[in-house]
N, C-alpha and C positions, 0 to 999 in steps of 0.2 A: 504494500500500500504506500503509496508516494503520498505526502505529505507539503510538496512545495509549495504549495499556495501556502501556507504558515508564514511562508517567510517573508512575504509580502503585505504582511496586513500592517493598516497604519501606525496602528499604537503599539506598534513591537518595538522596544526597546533591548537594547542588549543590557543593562547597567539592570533593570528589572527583570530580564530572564537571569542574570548571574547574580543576582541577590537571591533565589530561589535556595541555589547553592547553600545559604546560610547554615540551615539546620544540619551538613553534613559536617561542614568546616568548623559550626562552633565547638564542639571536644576539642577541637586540635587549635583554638584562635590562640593562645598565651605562646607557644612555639612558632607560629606567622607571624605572632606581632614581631615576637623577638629576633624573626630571620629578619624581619623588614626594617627593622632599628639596628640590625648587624650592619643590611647592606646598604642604611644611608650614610651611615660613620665609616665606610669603606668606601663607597662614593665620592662622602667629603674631604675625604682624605687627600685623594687626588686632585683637589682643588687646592691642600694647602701646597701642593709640589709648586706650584708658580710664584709662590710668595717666598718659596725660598729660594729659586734662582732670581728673582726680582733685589732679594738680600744681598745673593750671592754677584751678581752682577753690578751693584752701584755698592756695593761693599769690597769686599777681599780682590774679586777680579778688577775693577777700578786703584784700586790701592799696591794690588799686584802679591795679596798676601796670603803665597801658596796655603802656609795651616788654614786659611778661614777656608780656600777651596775644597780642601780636603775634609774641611769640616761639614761643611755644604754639601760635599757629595755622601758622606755619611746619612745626613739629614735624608736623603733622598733615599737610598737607598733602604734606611728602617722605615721611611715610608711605603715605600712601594713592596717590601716584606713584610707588614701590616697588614695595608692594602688586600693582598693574598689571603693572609691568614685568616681575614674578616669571610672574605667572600667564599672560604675555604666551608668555613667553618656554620656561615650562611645554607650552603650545601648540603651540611648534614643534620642543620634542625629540620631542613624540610622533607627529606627523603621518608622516612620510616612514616610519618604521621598521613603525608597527600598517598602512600600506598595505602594504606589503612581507610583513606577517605573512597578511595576508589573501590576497593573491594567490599564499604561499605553498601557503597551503589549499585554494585554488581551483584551486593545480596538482594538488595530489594529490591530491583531490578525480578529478579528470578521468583522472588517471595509474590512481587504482584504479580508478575505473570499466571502464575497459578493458580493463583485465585481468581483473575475475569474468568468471566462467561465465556464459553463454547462460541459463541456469534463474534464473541473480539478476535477468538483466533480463525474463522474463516472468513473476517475483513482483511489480516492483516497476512502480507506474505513471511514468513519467516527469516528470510534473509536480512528484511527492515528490522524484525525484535534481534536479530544475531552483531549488525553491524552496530546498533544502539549500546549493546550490552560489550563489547569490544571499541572499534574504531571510537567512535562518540565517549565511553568514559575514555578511553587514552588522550582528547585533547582536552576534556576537561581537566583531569590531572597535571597537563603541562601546563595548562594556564594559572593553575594553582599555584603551579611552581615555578613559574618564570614570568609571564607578563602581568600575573596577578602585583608580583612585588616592585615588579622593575616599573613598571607605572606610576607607582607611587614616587621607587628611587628615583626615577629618570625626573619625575616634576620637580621636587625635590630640590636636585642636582644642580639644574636649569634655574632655579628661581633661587639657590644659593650663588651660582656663577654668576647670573646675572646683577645679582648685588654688589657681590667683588669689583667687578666691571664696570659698574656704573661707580662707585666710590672709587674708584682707581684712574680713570678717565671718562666722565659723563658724557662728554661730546662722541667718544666711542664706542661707549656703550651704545644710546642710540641708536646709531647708525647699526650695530649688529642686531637690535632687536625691532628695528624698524621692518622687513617682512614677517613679524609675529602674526599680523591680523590675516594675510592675503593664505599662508599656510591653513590659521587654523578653517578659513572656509575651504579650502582644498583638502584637508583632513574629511570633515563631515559630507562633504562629495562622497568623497571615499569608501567610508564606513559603511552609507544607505547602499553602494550601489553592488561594494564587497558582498555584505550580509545575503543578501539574495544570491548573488552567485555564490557561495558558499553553502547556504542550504542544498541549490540544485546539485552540488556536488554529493554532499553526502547523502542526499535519497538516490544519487541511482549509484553510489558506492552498496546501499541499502538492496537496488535492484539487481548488480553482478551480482550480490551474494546471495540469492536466491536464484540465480540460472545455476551459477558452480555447484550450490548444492544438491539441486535438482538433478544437475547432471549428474553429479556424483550415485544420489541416493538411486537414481533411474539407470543406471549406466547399460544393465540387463537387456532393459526396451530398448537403450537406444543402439545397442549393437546386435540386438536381433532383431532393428531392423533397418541395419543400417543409413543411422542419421546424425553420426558423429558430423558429418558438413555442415546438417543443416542446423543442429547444437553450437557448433564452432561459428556459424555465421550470425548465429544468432550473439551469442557472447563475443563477438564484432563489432556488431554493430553498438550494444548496448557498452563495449572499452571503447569505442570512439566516440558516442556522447560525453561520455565520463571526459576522456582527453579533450574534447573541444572545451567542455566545459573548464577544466585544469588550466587551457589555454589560457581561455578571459579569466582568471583568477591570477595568472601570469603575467597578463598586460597587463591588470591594472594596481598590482603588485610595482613594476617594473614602471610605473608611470609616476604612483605616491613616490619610490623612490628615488626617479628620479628630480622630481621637485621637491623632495626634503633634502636633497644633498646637496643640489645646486644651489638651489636660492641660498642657504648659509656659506655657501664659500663664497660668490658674488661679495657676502657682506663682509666677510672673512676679507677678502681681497680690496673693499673699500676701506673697511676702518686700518689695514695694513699701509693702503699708499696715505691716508689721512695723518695715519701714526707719524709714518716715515719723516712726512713734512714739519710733523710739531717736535720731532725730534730734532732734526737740522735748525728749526727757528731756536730750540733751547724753551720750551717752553713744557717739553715732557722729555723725563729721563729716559735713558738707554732701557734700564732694567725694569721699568713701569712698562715700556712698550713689551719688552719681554713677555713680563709675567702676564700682562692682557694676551698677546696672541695665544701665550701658551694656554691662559685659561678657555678661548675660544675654541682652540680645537681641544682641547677635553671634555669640552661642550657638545666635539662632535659626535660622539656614539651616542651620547642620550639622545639627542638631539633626531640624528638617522634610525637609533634604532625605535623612533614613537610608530615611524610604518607599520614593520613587522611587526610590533607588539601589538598595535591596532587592529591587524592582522589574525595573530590568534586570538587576539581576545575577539573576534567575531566570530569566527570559528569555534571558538567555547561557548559562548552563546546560541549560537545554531545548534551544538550539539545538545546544549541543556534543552532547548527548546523540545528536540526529538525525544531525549531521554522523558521530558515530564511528559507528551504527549502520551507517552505507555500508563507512566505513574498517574495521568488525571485521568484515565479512564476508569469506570465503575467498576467497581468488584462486587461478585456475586454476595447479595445480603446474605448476612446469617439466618436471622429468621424473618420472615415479613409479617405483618400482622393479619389480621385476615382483610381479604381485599373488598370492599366495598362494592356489591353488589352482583359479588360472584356466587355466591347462594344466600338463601333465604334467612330472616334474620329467626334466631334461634335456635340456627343450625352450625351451631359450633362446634369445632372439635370436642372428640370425645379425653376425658383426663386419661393420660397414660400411664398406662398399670404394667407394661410388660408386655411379650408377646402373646399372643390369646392362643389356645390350645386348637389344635387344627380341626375340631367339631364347629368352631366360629361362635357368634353368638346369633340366635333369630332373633326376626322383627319381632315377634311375640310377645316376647320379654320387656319390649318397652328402648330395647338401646341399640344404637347404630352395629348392622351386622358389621363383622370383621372381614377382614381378606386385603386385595386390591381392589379399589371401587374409582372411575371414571365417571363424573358427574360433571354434564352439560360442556364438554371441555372444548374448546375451541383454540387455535393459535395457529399466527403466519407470525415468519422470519422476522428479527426487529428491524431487518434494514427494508422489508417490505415498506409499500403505503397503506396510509388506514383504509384508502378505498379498495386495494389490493385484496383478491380472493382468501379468505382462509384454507391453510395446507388441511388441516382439523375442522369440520364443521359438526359441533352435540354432541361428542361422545358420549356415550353411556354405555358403562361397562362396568360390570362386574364378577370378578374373580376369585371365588367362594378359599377361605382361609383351606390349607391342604392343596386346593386347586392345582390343576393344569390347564392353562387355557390359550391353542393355538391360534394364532394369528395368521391370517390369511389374507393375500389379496395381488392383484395385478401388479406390476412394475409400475411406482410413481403413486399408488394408491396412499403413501402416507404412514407404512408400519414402519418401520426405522424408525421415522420423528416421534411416533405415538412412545418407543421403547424409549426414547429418547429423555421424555417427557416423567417420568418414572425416579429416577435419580437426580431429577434439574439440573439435567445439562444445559436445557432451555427453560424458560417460562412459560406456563400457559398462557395465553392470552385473556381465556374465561372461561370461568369453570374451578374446578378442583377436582384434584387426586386425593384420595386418602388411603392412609397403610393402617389396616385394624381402626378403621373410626378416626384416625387422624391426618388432618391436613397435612400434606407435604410441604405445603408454604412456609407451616408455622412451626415446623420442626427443622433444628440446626444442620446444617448439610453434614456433618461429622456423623450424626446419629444416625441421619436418613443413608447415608452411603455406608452407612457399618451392616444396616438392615438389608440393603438394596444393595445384590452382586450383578454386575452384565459380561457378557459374553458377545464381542461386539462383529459385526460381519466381517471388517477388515480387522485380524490380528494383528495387533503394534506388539513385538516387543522389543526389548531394551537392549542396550549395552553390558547384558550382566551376565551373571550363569542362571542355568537353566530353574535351579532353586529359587535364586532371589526371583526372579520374574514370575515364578507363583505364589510366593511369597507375599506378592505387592496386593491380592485377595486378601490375605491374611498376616497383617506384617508380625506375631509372633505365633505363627504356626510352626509347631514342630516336623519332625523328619517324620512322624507317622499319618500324619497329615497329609505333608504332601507326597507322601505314597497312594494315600489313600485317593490323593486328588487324578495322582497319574495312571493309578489302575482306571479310576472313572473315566478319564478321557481315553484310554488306551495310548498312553503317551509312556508306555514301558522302553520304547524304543532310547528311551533318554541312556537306558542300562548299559548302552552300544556304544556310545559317545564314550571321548578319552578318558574323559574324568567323571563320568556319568554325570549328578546333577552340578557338581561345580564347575561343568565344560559352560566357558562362554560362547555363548548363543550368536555373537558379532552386533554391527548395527542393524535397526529394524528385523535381526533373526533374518536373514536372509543369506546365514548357511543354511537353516532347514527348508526344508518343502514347503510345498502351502499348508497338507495336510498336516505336516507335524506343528506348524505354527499356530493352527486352530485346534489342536490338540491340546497344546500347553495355554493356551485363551483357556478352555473350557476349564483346565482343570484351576486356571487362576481362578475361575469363574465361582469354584465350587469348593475351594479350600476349606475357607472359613465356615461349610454349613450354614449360606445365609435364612435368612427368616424369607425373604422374598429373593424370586432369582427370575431376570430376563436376560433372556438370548435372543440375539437376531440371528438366525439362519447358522447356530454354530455347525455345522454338519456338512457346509454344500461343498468343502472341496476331500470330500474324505469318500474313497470309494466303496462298492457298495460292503464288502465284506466288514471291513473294518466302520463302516457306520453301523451293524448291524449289531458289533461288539459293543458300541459306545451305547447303542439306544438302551439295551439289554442292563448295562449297569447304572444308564442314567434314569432307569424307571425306579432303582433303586432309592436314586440323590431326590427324585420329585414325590415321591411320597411323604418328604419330610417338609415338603417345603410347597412357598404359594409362587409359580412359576405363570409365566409368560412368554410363550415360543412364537418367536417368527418362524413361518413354517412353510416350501415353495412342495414339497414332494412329500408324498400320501404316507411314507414310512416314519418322517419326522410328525405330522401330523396324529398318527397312532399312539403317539407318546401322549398328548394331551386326554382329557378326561372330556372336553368341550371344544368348540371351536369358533371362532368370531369370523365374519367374514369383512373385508376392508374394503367399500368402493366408491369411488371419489369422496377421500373424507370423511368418510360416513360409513357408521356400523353394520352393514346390507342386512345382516341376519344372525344371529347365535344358535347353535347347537350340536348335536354330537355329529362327526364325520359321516352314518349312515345317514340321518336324518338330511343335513344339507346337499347330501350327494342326491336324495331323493326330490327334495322341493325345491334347490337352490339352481337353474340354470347355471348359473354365472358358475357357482362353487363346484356345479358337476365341470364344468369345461374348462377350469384351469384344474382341477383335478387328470382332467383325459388327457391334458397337454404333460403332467407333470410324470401320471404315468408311461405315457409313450417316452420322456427324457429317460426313466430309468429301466425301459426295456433297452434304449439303444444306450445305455451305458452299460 
């Protein structure tokens, strides 16, 4: 997700984006301040160097009195080994603390990420959250540590030199400070037109990083089928925007500098023939012209390097800007209250006692039955519009406590999202879910996700061994657990592997098969014994033998439990107790697999399709 238009709005300030920085920097403010009072007393130092050849020139050399020279150049010398030692020393209060700052960023950076919503991460490309959390804090860091303080020093420096210089010769001074005004509007030129091209830098640094990765992670497709060209072409074109763009960052780099160097040497070279003359009239000494010019050009790094600091410091700015763009985004609530007008008033969650015994409770009795229950439920995408169709139109469903209740429906029909809707990956839009009588809204997502296990159509796993990635169901499950999880799946094949479970799996598991990667899904799925279990389609890349193994011991795992199965073929279906039918949105029909095969056109005829798929597999 590109971002540049940010960079462009009017009230964007940089001085306001880098005050944000505050709450990282204050732990560490008393070590800034003190590197920043290190490196103005090492700054000013070098200004007293002119006043002691100013000494040394209408003193000892005047008089011809080698000790005062030799004394003189002493002077200079424990100066400029000061000098050193300050800025040395400068170096190492800031090092340890701006790391610490950075990899404070880089936690919460990572902390909020995982907390948005499921909808922020299929706005956003990956590459943008990967270069934010790398490139972007890296210049934030150096501006910490270098044009943060040198900004200060370099003002500082300039507005003590130019003191010197006016009490030393006013008519001189003058004349060197007389292009101050025409500079600083060629600065603020600068700055506006930098910042923009700098953001556009680093969003499509944001967008290479999302082809390379892509590439990488895809590498399979793209050389079976081969399109390593048209990959390469593509990461082409998108390093030659980035380069043009590097380019105008270049110019107008190359422009600020070159009008901060000339313009003070022009003056440098005035107040010099100026000096010259008042020196021949006798009206300024040898060694006051000295120590002026010399002060002048010590003036000149501060002076040249305001560009470049200018420079990162908008470049820290743009990248603060990206980094908050992640951190102002909403994080999924804890609990919400109940929503106003998404059901009836005095239809409140029921108090939570625990999980309810799998007989449920009836209506009989006076109190909301238990299970999984779908009431009135409706939701489209957030980045839909409100006029925009709902993906979900009423649901109503319910999924008796013990229950198995398959899910059925065309391609695009809406079962994913419905599963989806279960754990709040997404939000309903209207309506409510409830687990045993209680709202899902108004329970903590910690509780609701300990209760609610899924088993997701595409397998993700991790960078880890085969253990921890079933583990992540159950994070203190023992070893007989996840046996118990991998007989369920029929995922014994792990036993083959180098290291059995502590063989790493690589990234995205993609040394295994498909089948074995939905294998170890399910059995993550089913480690922990949850209270509620939905799968979307765990079974569709496992052939027929070895599905017939997994259905066999997962009739097992669903007797204990209140499931929800996406379901495309009659044998996955078999496993359910019930079956719901899914079509456009909307619940077509409930009932058992004889009954709908009987009454249900629609449910017979993706049935006849599903069986013909598993005659010819």
């Amino acid at each position: 997700m590109s971002t540049t238009a940010e960079a462009t709005r009017p009230d964007r300030s940089a001085v306001r984006s880098l005050l944000r920085l505050w709450p990282y920097v204050r732990p560490v403010r008393a070590r800034l301040f003190t590197a920043a009072v290190v490196a103005i007393v090492a700054s000013c130092l070098s200004l007293v160097i002119p006043l002691v050849l100013k000494w040394m020139v209408d003193g000892p050399v005047a008089d011809r009195d080698v000790g005062g020279v030799w004394l003189g150049a002493l002077y200079l010398l424990l100066l400029g080994v000061a000098e050193a030692l300050l800025f040395g020393f400068r170096r190492w209060l800031v090092a340890r603390p701006l790391a610490g700052v950075e990899a404070a960023m880089r936690a919460d950076l990572f902390r909020h990420l995982q907390r948005l919503p499921v909808a922020f991460h299929d706005r956003w490309a990956s590459g943008q959250l990967l270069s934010r959390g790398t490139t972007d804090l890296m210049l934030v860091r150096l501006f910490l540590a270098f044009p943060l303080t040198f900004l200060l020093v370099n003002g500082v420096t300039i507005v003590v030199g130019a003191g010197i210089m006016l009490a030393q010769q006013w008519t001189l001074g003058l004349v060197l400070l007389a292009p101050v005004a025409p500079l600083v509007f060629v600065i603020a030129r600068f700055e506006a037109r930098y910042s923009s091209v700098a953001r556009t830098a680093q969003d499509q640094v944001g967008d290479l990083t999302t082809v390379v990765e892509e590439s990488v992670l895809g590498i399979r497709v793209i050389k079976g089928f081969g399109r390593h060209r048209s990959q390469a072409a593509a990461f082409r074109a998108l390093s030659g925007r980035l380069r043009g763009t590097e380019l105008v960052k270049a110019r107008l780099l190359a422009g600020i500098f070159g009008v901060i160097m000339t313009v003070p040497e022009l003056a440098i070279g005035a107040a010099l023939v100026l000096g010259t003359m008042q020196v021949a009239d006798g009206t300024l000494s040898a060694g006051t012209l000295v120590a002026f010019l010399w002060t002048a050009l010590a003036l000149r790094w501060p002076v040249d390097a305001m560009g470049f600091l200018l420079a990162m410091s908008q470049e820290a700015a743009t990248a603060t800007d990206r980094y908050f763009d992640v951190l102002d985004a909403e994080v999924e609530a804890e609990a919400e209250v109940e929503r106003e007008g998404k059901h009836g008033a005095g239809d409140g969650p029921v108090e939570w006692t625990g999980p309810l015994e799998s007989t449920g409770l009836v209506e009989s009795t006076g109190l909301v039955e238990g299970g999984l229950r779908f009431e009135g439920v409706r939701f489209r995408y957030p980045d839909a519009s409100e006029d925009a169709e709902p993906v979900l139109k009423d649901i109503d469903l319910h999924i008796r406590p013990g229950e198995t209740m398959a899910l059925v429906g065309a391609t695009g029909s809406g079962k994913t999202t419905l599963t989806a809707l279960v754990p709040r990956l997404y939000e309903v839009t209207a309506g409510r879910i409830t687990l045993d009588g209680r709202d899902i809204a108004a329970m903590p997502r910690e509780e609701l996700r300990t209760l609610v296990s899924m088993a997701f159509e595409e397998p993700t796993l991790f960078s880890a061994s085969v253990g921890e990635n079933v583990r992540m169901g159950a994070e203190h499950a023992g070893d007989e657990e996840v046996v118990r999880a991998l007989d369920v799946a029929q995922a014994r094949f792990v036993d083959a592997l180098p290291q059995g479970c502590a063989t790493q799996v690589g990234e995205q598991g993609l040394s295994l098969s498909g089948g074995q990667r939905q294998r170890l899904a399910l059995a993550r799925a089913v480690v922990g014994r949850p209270r509620f279990l939905v799968l979307d389609d765990p079974l569709s890349a496992l052939d027929v033998h070895t599905e017939a193994l997994v259905e066999a011991a997962l009739r097992r795992v669903l007797r204990d439990t209140t499931a929800l199965v996406v379901a495309h073929r009659p044998s996955t279906v078999l496993l359910a107790d019930r079956v719901a039918l899914l079509s456009g949105g909307r619940v077509a029909a409930v009932g058992t697999h004889h009954e709908l095969l009987r009454d249900n056109a629609e449910y017979a005829w993706l049935m006849s399709g599903a069986h013909a798929e598993e005659r010819e597999r």
